[in-house]
C-alpha positions as CSV (number, residue, x, y, z in Angstrom):
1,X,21.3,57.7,30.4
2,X,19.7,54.5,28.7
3,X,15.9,54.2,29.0
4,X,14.8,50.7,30.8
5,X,12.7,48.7,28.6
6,X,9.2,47.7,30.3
7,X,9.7,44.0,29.2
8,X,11.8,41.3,29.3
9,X,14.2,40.0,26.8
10,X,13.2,36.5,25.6
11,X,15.1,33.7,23.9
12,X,15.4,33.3,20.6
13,X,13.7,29.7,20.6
14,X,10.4,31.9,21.7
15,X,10.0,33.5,18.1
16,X,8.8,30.5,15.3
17,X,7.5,30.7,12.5
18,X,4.5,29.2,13.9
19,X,3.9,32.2,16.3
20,X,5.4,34.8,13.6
21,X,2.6,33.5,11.5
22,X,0.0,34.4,14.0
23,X,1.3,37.9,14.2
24,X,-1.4,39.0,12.6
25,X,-3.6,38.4,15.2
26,X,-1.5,41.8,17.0
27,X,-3.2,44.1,14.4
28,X,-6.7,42.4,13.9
29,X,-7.2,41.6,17.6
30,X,-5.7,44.3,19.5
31,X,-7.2,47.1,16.7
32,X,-4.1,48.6,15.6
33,X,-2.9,49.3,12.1
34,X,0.8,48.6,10.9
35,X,1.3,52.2,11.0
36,X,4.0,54.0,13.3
37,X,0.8,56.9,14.3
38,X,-2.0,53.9,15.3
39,X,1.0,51.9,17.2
40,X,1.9,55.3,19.3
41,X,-1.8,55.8,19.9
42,X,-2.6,52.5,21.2
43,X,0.5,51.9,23.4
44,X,-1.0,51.0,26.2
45,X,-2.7,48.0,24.6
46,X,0.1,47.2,23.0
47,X,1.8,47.3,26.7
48,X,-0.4,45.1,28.0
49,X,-0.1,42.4,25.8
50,X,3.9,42.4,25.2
51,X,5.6,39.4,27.5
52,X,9.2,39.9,25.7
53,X,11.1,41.2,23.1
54,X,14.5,40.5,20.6
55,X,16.2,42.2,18.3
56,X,15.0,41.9,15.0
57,X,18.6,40.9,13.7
58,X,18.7,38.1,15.8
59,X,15.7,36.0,14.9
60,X,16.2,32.8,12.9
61,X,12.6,33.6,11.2
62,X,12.0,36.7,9.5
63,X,14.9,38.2,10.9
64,X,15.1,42.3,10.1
65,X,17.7,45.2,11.3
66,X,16.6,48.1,13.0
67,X,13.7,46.8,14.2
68,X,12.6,44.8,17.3
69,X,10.8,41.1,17.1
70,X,8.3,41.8,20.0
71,X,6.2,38.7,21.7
72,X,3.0,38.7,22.4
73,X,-0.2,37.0,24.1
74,X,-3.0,37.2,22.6
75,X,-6.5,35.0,23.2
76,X,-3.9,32.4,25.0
77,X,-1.7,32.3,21.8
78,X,1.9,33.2,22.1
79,X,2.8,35.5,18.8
80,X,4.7,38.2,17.4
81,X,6.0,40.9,14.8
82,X,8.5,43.4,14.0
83,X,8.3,46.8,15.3
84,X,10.5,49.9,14.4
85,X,13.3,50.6,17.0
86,X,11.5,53.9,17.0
87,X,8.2,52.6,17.8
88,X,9.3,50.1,20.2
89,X,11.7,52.8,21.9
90,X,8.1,55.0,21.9
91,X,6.0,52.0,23.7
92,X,8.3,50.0,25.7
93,X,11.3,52.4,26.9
94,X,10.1,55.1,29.0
């Protein structure tokens, strides 16, 4: 049985550079380190910020294999980063 991801996939026209570039604001805002542990232990604020997700692969910017570009918004900013299919399997499929 395949697990139902909790958000939406989103076009690939929703991840810029512009908005990748304010990815950043995921792991200062939110409080969560880059680290597979901190991202597991702060799932549900990571849940309530999500809107959308991609595969990694299939990003025009930054675009990275085995991992997931996830959407976020944050302060009324649309942005994003990568997370590891493992981590994002951990957060958003359930």
């Amino acid at each position: 049985m395949v697990n139902k991801v909790s958000i939406p996939k989103y076009p690939i026209d929703s991840f810029t550079w512009s908005r990748w570039r304010l990815g950043e604001k995921v792991w200062t805002e939110l409080g969560v380190t880059c680290r597979t542990q901190s991202i597991k232990d702060n799932s549900a604020v990571l849940k309530r910020y999500a809107i959308g997700y991609r595969e990694g692969s299939s990003t025009f910017c930054r675009p990275k294999e085995e991992e997931y570009a996830v959407l976020f918004i944050i302060d009324n900013l649309y942005c994003w980063t990568h997370l590891r299919k493992e981590e994002f399997n951990y957060v958003f499929c359930k």
